[in-house]
Backbone as a printed PyTorch tensor [residue, N CA C, xyz], in Angstrom:
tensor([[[-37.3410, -34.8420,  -7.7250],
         [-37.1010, -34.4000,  -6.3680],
         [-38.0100, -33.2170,  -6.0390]],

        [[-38.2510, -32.8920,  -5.1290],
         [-39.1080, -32.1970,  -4.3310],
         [-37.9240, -30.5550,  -3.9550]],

        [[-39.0750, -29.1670,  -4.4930],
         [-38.3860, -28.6910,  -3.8150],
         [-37.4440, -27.8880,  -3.2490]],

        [[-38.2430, -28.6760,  -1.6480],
         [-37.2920, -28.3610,  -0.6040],
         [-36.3420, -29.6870,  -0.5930]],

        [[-36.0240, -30.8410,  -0.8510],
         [-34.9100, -31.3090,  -1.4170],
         [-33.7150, -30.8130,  -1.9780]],

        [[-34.3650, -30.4760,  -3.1020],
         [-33.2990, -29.4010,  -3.9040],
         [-32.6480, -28.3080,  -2.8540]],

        [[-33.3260, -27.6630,  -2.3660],
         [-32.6750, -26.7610,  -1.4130],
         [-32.0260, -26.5990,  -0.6080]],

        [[-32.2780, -28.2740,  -0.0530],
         [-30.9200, -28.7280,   1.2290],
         [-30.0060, -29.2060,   0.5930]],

        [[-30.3720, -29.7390,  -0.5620],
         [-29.1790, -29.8860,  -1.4390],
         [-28.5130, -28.9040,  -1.9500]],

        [[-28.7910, -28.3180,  -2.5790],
         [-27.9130, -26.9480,  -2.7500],
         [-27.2440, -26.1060,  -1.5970]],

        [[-27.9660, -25.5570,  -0.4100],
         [-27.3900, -25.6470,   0.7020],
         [-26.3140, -26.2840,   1.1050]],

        [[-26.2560, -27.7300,   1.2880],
         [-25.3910, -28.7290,   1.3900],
         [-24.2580, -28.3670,   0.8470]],

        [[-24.1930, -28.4180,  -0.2520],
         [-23.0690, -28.1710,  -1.2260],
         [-22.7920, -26.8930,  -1.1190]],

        [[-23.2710, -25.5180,  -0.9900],
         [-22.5680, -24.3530,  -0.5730],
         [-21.5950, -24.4820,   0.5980]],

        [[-22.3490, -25.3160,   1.1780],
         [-21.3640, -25.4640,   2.7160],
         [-20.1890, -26.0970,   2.7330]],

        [[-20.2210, -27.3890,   1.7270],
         [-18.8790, -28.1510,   1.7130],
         [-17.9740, -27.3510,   0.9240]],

        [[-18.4850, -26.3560,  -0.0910],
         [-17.4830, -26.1050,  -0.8780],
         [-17.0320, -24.5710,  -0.0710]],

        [[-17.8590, -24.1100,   0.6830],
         [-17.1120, -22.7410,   1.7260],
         [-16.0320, -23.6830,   2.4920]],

        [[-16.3410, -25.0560,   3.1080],
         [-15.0530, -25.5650,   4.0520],
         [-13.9160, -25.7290,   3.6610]],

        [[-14.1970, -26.6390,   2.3260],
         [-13.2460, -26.8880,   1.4600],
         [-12.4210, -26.2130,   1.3580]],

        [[-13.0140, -25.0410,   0.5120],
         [-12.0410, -23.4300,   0.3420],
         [-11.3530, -23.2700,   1.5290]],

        [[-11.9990, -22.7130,   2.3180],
         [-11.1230, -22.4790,   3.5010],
         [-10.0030, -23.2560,   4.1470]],

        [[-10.2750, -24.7470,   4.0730],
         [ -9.7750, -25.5920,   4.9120],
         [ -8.0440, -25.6400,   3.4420]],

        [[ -8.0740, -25.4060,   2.2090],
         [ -7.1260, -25.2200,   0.9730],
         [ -6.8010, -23.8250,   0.9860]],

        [[ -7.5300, -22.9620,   1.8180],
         [ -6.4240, -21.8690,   1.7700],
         [ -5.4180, -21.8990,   3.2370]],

        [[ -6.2240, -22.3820,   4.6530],
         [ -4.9860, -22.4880,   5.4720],
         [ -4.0540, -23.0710,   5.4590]],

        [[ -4.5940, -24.2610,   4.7660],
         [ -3.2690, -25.3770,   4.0590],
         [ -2.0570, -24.6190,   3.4880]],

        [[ -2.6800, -23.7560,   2.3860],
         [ -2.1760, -23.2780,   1.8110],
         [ -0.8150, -22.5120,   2.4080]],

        [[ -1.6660, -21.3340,   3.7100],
         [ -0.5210, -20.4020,   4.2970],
         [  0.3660, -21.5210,   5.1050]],

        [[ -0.0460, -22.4670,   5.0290],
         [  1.0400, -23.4750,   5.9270],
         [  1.7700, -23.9100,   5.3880]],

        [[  1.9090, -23.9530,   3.8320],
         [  2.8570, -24.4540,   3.2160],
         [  3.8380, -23.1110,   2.6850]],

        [[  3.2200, -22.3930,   2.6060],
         [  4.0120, -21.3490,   1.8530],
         [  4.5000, -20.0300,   3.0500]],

        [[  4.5690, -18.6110,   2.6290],
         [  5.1760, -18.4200,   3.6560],
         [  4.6860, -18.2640,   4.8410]],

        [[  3.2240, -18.2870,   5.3890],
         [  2.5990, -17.5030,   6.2730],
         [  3.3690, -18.3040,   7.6340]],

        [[  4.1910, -19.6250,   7.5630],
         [  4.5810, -19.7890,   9.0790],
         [  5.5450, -20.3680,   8.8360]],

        [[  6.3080, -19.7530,   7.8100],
         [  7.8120, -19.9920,   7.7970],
         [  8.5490, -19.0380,   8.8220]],

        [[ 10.0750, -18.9940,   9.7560],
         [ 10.4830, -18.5750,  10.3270],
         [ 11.9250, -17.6050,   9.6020]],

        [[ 11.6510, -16.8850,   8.7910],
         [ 12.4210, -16.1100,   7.7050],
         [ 13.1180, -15.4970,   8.7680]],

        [[ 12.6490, -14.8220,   9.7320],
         [ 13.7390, -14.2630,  10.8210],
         [ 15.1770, -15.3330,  11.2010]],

        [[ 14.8690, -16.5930,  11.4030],
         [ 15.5890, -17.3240,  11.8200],
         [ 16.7910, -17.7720,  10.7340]],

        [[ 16.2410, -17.7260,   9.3110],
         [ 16.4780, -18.2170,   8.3930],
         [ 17.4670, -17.4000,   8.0430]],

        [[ 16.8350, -16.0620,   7.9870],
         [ 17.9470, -14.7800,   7.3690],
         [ 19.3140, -14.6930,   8.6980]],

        [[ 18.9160, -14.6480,   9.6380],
         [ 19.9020, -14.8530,  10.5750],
         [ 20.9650, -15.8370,  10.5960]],

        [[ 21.0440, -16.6750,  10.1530],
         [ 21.9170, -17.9670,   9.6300],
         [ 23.1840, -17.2140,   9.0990]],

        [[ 22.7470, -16.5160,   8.3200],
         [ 23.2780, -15.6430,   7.3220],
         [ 24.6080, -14.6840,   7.6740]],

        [[ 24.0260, -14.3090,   8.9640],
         [ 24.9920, -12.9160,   9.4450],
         [ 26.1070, -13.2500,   9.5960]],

        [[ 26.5500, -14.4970,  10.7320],
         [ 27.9480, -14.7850,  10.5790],
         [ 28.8790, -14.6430,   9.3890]],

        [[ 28.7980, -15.6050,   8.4040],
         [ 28.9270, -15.8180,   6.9820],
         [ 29.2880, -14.1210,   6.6360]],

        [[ 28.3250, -13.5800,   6.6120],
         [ 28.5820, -11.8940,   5.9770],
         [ 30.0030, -11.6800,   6.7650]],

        [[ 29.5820, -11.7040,   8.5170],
         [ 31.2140, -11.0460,   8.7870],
         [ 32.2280, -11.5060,   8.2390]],

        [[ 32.1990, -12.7550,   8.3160],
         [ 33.6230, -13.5130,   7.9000],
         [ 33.7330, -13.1420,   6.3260]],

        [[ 32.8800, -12.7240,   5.8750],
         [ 33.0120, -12.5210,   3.9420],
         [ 33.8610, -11.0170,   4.1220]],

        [[ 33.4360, -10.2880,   5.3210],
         [ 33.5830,  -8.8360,   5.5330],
         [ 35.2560,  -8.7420,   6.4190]],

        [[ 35.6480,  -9.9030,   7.1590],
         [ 36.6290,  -9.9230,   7.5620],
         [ 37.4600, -10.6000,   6.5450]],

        [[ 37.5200, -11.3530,   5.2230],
         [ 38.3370, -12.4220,   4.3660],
         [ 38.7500, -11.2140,   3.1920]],

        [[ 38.0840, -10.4780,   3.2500],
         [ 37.6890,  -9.7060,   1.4150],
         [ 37.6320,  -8.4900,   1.8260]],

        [[ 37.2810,  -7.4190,   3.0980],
         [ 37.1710,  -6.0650,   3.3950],
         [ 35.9100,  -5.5810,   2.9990]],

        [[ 35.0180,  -6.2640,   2.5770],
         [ 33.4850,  -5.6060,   2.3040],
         [ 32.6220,  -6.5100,   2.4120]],

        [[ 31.5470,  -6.3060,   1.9920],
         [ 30.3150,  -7.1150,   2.3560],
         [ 29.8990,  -7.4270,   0.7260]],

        [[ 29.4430,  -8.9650,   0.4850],
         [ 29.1870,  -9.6810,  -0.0510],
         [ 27.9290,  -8.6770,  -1.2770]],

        [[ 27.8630,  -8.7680,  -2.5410],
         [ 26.8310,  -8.2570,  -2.8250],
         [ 25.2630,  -8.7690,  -3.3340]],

        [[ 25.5230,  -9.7990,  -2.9620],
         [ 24.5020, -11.0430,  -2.9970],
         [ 24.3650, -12.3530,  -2.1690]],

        [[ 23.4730, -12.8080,  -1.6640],
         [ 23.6240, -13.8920,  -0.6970],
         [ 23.8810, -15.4720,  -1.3110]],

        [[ 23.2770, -15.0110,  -2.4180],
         [ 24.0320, -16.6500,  -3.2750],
         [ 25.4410, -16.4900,  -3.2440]],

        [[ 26.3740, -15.7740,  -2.8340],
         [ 28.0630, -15.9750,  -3.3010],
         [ 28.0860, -16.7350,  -1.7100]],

        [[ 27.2370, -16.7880,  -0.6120],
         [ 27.7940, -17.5330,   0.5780],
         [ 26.7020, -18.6430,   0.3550]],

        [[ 27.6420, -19.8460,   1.7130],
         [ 26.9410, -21.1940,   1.4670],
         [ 24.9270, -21.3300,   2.2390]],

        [[ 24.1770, -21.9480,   1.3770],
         [ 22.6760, -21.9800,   2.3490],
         [ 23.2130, -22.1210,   3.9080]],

        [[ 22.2350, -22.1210,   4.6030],
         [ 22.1600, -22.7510,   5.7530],
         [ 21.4640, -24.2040,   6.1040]],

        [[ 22.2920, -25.1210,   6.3360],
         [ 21.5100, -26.5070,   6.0200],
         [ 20.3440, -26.3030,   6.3320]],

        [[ 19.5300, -27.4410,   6.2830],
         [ 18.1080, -28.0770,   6.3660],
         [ 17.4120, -26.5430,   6.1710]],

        [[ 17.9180, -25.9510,   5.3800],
         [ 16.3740, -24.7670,   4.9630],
         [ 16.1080, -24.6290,   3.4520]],

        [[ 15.8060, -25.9890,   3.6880],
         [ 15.0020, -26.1010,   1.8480],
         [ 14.0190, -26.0900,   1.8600]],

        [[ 13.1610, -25.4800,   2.3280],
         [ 11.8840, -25.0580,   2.9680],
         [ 11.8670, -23.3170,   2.4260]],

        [[ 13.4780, -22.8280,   3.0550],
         [ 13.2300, -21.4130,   2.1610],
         [ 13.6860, -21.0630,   1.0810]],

        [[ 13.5140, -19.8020,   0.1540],
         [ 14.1610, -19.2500,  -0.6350],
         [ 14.9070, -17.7630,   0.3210]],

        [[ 16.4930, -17.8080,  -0.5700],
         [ 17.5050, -16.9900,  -0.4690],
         [ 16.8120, -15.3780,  -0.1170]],

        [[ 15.9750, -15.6310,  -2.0090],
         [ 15.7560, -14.3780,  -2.1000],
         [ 14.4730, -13.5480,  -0.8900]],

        [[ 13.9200, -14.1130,  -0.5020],
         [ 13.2900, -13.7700,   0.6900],
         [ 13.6360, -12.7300,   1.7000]],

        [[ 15.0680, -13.3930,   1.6850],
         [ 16.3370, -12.3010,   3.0230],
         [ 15.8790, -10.5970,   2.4670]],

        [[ 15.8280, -10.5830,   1.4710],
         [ 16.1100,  -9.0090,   0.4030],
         [ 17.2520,  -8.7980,   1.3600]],

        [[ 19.1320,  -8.8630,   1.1160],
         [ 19.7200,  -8.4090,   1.7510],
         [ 20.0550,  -7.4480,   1.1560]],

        [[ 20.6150,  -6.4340,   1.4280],
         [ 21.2590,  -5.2590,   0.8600],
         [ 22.4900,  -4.5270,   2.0630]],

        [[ 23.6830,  -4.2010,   1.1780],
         [ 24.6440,  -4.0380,   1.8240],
         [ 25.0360,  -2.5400,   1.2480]],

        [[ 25.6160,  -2.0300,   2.4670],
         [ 25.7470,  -0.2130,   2.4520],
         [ 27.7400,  -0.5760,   2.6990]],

        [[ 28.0490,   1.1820,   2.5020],
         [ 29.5670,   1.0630,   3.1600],
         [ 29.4070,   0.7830,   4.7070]],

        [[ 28.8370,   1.0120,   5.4640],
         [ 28.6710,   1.3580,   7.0750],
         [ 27.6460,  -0.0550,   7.8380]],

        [[ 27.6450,  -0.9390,   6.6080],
         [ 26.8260,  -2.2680,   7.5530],
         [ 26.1020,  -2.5610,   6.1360]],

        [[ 25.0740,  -3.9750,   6.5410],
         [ 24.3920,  -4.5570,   5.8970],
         [ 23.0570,  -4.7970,   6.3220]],

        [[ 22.1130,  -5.3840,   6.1270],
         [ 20.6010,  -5.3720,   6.4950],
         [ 19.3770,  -6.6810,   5.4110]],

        [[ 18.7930,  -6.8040,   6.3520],
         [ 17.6510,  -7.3260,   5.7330],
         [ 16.5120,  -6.7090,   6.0980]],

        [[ 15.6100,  -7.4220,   4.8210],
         [ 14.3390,  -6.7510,   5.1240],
         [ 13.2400,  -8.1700,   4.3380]],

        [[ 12.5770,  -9.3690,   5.8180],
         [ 12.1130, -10.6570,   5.6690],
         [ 10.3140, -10.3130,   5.7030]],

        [[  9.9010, -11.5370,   5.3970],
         [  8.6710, -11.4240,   5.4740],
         [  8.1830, -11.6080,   7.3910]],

        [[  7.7410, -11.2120,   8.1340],
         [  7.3120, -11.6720,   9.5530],
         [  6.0600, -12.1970,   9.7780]],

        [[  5.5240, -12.8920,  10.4490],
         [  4.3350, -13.9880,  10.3590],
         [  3.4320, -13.8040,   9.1090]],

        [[  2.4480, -13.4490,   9.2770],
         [  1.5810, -13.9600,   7.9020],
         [  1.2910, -12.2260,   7.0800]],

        [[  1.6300, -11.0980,   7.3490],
         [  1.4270,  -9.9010,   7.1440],
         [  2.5580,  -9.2230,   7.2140]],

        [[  3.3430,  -9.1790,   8.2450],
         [  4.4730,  -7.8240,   8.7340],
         [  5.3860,  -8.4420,   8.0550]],

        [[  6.2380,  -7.1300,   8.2270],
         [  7.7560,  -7.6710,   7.4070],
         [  9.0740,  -6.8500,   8.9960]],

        [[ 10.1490,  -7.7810,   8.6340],
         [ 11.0530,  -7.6800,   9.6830],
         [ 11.9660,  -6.9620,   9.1280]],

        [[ 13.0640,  -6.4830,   9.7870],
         [ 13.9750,  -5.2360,   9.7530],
         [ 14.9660,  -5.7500,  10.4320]],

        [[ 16.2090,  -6.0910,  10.0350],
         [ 17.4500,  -6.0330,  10.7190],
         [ 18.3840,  -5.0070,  10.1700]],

        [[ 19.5640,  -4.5640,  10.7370],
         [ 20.4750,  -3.7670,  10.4910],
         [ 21.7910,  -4.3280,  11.6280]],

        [[ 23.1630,  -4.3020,  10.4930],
         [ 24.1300,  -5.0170,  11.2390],
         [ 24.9680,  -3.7190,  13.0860]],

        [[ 23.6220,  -2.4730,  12.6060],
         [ 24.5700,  -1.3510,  13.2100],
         [ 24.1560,  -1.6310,  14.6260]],

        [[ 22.9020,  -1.9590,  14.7050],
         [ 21.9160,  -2.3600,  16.2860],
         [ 22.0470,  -3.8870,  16.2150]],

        [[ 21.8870,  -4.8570,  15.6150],
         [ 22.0340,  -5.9870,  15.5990],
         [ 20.6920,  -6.5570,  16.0730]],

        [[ 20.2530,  -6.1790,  16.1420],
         [ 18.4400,  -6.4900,  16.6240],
         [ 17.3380,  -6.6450,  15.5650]],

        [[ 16.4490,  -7.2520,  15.7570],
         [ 15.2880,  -7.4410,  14.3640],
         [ 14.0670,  -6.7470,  15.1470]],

        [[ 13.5950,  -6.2230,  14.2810],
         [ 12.1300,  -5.3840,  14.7300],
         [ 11.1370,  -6.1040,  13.3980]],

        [[ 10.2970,  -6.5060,  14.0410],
         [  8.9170,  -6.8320,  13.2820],
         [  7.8260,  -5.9070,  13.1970]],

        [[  7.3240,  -5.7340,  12.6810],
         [  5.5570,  -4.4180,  12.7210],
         [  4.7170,  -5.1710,  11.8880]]])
């Protein structure tokens, strides 16, 4: 081969394998968490806590002792990071592909950054 053959060939192949990559890493955030809806997910959740908090007088100290929320086998539990105080409970989720979300049972509102 000639070359400038060689060179578009090599060329060539830098290029498919930059798409490639790329095109296996967005895949990637699409499967895993970058566009999962963990806000929605952890929210499932809250009811469940009151009623654990109205049945028993406190708040649950782990989210495996209450039931999943159907069809979210897509997430993991541990994701929620819940943590429970005397004065309320809280999460702290992953939010789109970078930020992380903030709930607290005292405002009842989620803040993302």
């Amino acid at each position: 081969m000639k070359l400038k053959t060689k060179k578009l060939l090599l060329y060539f192949l830098i290029t498919i394998s930059v798409l490639v990559t790329g095109y296996l890493v967005f895949i990637g955030s699409l499967l895993t968490n970058g566009y999962r809806d963990y806000v929605g997910f952890c929210s499932e959740y809250i009811d469940q806590i009151a009623t654990y908090k109205n049945e028993t007088g406190g708040y649950p100290d782990s989210l495996k002792v209450l039931k999943k929320p159907r069809f979210s086998f897509r997430y993991e539990t541990d994701y929620c990071r819940y943590y429970a105080q005397k004065d309320g409970f809280g999460f702290t989720t992953p939010c789109g592909l970078i930020g992380r979300a903030y709930y607290h049972s005292d405002n009842g509102k989620w803040v993302c950054d």
